[in-house]
C-alpha positions in Angstrom: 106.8 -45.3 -3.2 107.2 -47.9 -0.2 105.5 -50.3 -2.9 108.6 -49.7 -4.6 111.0 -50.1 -2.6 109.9 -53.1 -1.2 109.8 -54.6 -4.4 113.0 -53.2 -6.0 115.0 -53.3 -2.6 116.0 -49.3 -2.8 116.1 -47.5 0.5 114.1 -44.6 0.7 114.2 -41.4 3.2 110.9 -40.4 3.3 110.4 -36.6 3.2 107.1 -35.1 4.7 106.0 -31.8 3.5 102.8 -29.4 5.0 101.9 -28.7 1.7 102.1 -30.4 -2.1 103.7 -27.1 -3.5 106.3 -27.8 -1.2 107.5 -31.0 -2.3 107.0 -29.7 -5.5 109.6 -26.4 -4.6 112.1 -29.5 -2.5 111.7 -31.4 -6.4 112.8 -28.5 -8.2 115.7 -27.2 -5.8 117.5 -30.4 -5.5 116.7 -30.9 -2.3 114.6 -34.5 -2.7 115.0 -36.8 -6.0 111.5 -37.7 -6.6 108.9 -37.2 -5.6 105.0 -39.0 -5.9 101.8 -36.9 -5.4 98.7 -35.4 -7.0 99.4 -33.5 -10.0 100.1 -29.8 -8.3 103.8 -30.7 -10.2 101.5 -30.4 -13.7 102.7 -27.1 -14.2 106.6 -27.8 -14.1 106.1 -30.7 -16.2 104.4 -28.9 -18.8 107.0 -26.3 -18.9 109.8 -29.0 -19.4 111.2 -28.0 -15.8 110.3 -31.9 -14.8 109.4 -35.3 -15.9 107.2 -38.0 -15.2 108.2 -41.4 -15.0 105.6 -42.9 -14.1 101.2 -43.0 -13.7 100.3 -44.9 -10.6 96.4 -45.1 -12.0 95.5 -48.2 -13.5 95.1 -46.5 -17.0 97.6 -43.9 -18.5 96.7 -40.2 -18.1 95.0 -38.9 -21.0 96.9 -35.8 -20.3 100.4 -37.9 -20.6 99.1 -40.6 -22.7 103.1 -41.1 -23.7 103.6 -42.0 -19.8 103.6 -45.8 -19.0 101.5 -47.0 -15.8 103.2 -48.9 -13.3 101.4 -52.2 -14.0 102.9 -51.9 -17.9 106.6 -51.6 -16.3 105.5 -54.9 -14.5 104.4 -54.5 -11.4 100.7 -55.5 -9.8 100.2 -52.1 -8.7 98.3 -49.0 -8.5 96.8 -46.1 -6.9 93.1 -44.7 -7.9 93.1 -40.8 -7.8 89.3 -40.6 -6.8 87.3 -37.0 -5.6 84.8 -38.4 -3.8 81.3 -36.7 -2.5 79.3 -38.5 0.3 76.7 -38.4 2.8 75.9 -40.1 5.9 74.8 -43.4 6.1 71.0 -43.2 7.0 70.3 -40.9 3.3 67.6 -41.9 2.2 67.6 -43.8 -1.5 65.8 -41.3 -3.1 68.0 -38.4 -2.1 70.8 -40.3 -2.6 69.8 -40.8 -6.4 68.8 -37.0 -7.1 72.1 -36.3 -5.2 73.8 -38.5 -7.6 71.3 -37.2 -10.5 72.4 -33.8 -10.2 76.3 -34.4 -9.5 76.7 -36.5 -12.4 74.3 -34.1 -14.3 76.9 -31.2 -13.3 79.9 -33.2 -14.5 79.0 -33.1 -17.9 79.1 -29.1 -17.5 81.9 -27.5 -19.6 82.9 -25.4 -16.7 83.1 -29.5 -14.8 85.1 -31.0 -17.4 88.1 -27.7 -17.5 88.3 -27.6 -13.8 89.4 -31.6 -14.0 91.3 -30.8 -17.0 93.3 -28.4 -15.4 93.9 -30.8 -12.1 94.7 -33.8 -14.6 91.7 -35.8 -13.5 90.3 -38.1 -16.2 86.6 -37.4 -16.6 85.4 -40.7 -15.2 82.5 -40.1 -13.1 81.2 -43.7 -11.3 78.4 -44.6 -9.3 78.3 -45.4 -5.8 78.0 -49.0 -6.0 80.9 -49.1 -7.8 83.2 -46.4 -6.0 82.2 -48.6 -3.0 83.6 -52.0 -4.6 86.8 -49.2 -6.1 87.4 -48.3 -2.2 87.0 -51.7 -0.6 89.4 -53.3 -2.9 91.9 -50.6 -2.3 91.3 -50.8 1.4 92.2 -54.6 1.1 95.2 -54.3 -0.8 96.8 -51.4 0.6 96.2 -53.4 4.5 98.4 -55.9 3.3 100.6 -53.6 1.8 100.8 -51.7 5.1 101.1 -54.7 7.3 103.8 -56.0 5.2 105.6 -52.9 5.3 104.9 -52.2 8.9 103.9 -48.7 8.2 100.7 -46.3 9.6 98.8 -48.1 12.1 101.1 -51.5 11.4 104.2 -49.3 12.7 106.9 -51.5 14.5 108.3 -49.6 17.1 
């Protein structure tokens, strides 16, 4: 949203809420204009009660495939939804590779594939080479972002 703003010159008020229902509830009372988040507002859309304007992934939702991503309304921009499992550091290779074995192994359950459904997560399961190379480049763009904007630990007092 501060993305946005930045680019587009609008002047946000940004709300904080404890929970994502929350925002969700402040969304459809009136109380907030828009609101960007996971997809706990899934429900409301589906029922017509809101709408989406836009995906922040890099690829549309196959969910909302109607729904244009941010980088096809022009701007060099997204966000990557990612659940991520890890261990610590010193894991051995091996157990790191039955770990990943076994998770991606699990993924291709039915049971797997309706829980994502049901959250709106693509099923897009990656190894850890490359969520590694996913997170880094995020980390890189979003510190800019962040320093340009002044916000989280860039904060200008």
């Amino acid at each position: 949203m501060e993305y946005l703003a930045m680019k587009e010159k609008i002047k946000w008020i940004h709300v904080p809420f404890a929970t994502s229902p929350q925002s969700v509830a402040a969304v459809m009372g009136g109380h907030v204009e828009a609101n960007s988040q996971t997809p706990e507002w899934k429900e409301q859309v589906d029922a017509g009660n809101m709408r989406l304007l836009v995906c922040w992934n890099d690829k549309r939702m196959p969910f909302y495939p109607n729904i244009p991503t941010l980088k096809e309304k022009g701007y060099d921009f997204s966000v990557q939804a990612i659940i991520l499992l890890y261990a610590p550091a010193n894991t051995p290779k091996e157990v790191i590779a039955t770990l990943s074995k076994a998770i991606r192994q699990a993924s291709e359950t039915e049971e797997v594939k309706e829980v994502l459904k049901r959250l709106s997560y693509p099923h897009d399961i990656k190894e850890s080479d490359e969520l590694i190379q996913i997170i880094k480049k995020d980390y890189e763009l979003n510190g800019k972002l962040f320093k340009e904007l002044g916000i989280g630990i860039y904060k200008k007092e």
